[in-house]
LOMI-324920 format. One record per residue (C-alpha): x, y, z; residue number from 0. Coordinates in steps of 0.02 Angstrom, whole numbers. Layout:
! residues N
X,Y,Z,NUM .
...
! end
This chain:
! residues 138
-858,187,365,0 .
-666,232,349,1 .
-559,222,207,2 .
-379,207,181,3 .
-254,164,30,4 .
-168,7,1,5 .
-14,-17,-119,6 .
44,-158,-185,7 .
204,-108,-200,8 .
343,-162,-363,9 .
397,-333,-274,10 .
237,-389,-245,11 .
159,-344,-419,12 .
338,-432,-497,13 .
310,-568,-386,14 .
143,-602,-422,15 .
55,-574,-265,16 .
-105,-496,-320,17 .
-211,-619,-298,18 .
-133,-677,-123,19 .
-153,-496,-51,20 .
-343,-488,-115,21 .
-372,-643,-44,22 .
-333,-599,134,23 .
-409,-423,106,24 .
-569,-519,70,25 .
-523,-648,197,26 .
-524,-514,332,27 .
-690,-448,269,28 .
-615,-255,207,29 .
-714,-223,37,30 .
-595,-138,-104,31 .
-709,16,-186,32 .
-559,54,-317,33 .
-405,-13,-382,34 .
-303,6,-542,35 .
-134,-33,-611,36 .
-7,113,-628,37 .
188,138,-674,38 .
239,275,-560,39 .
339,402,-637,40 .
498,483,-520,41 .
396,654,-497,42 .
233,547,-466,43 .
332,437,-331,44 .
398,589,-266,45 .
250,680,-237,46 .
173,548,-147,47 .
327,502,-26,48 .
346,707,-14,49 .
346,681,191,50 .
489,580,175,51 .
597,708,81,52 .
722,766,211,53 .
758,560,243,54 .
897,454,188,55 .
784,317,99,56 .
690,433,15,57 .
809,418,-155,58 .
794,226,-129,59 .
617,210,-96,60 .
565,329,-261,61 .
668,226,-376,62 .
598,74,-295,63 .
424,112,-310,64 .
427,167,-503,65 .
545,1,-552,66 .
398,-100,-594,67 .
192,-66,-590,68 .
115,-50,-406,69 .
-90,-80,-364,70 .
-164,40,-291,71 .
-330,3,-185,72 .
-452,118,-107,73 .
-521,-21,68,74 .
-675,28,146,75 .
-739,-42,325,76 .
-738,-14,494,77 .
-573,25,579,78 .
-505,-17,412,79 .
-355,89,435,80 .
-292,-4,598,81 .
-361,-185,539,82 .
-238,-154,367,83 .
-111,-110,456,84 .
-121,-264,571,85 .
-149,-368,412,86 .
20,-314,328,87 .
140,-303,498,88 .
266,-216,535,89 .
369,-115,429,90 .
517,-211,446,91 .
467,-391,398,92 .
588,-455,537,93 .
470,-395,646,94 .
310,-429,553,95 .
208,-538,645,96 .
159,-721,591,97 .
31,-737,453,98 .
61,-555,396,99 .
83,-503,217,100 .
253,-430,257,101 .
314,-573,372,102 .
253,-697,235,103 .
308,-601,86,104 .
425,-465,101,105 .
606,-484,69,106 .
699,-340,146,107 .
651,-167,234,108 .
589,-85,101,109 .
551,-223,-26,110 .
400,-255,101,111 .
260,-289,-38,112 .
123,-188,18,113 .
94,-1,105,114 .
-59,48,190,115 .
-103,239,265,116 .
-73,274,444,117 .
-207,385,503,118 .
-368,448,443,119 .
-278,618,375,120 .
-126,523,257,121 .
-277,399,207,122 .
-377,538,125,123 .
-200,638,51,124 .
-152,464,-34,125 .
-323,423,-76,126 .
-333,589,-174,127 .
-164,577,-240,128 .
-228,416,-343,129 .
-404,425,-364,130 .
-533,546,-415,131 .
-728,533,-349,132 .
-777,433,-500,133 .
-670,287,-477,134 .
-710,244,-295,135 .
-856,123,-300,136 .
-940,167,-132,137 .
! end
């Protein structure tokens, strides 16, 4: 079974989108093994966006993501990675397909509401970054 990370990012949380994003994880049959509530701090936000650091959102995106509490989620199923990714849309809402979280939900470029890995190798860095083995439920 794979595993990636899923973020619900500031907006969403603010927005209260919980539930809705749960619902169409469940919806789409991808089981959540962890989640929890956290406030990023700027080092925390910067650690985990670290790839980004030579980019000209990276300022923006690390004050974004500790303005508010994110969810973090630990999904578990088969081709999980790809079938999040699908779920959420493109990065750029605009673009987002119909019935995606972003296209739905997301209100600019980087106010986008959720984040999901993009391979197998930046699934298991960002599930480590936020979880230890006791928390995941799987």
């Amino acid at each position: 079974m794979e595993r990636t990370l899923s973020i619900i990012k500031p907006d969403g949380v603010g927005r209260g989108l919980i539930g809705e994003v749960v619902k169409r994880l469940e919806a789409n049959n991808i089981k959540i093994i962890a989640m929890k509530m956290l406030h990023l701090t700027k080092a925390q936000a910067q650690g985990f966006y670290a790839v980004h650091k030579e980019r000209p959102f990276f300022s923006s995106l690390t004050d974004f993501m500790t303005s508010g509490p994110v969810v973090v989620m630990v999904l578990e199923g088969e081709g999980v990675i790809a079938k999040y990714r699908e779920l959420m849309g493109a990065t750029n809402y605009k673009e987002a397909a119909e019935g995606t979280i972003r296209r739905d939900f997301a209100t600019d470029i980087e106010k986008n509401v959720v984040h999901g890995s993009d391979s197998p190798e930046s699934a298991d860095f960002e599930i480590n970054y936020y979880f230890n083995s006791f928390e995941i439920i799987g």
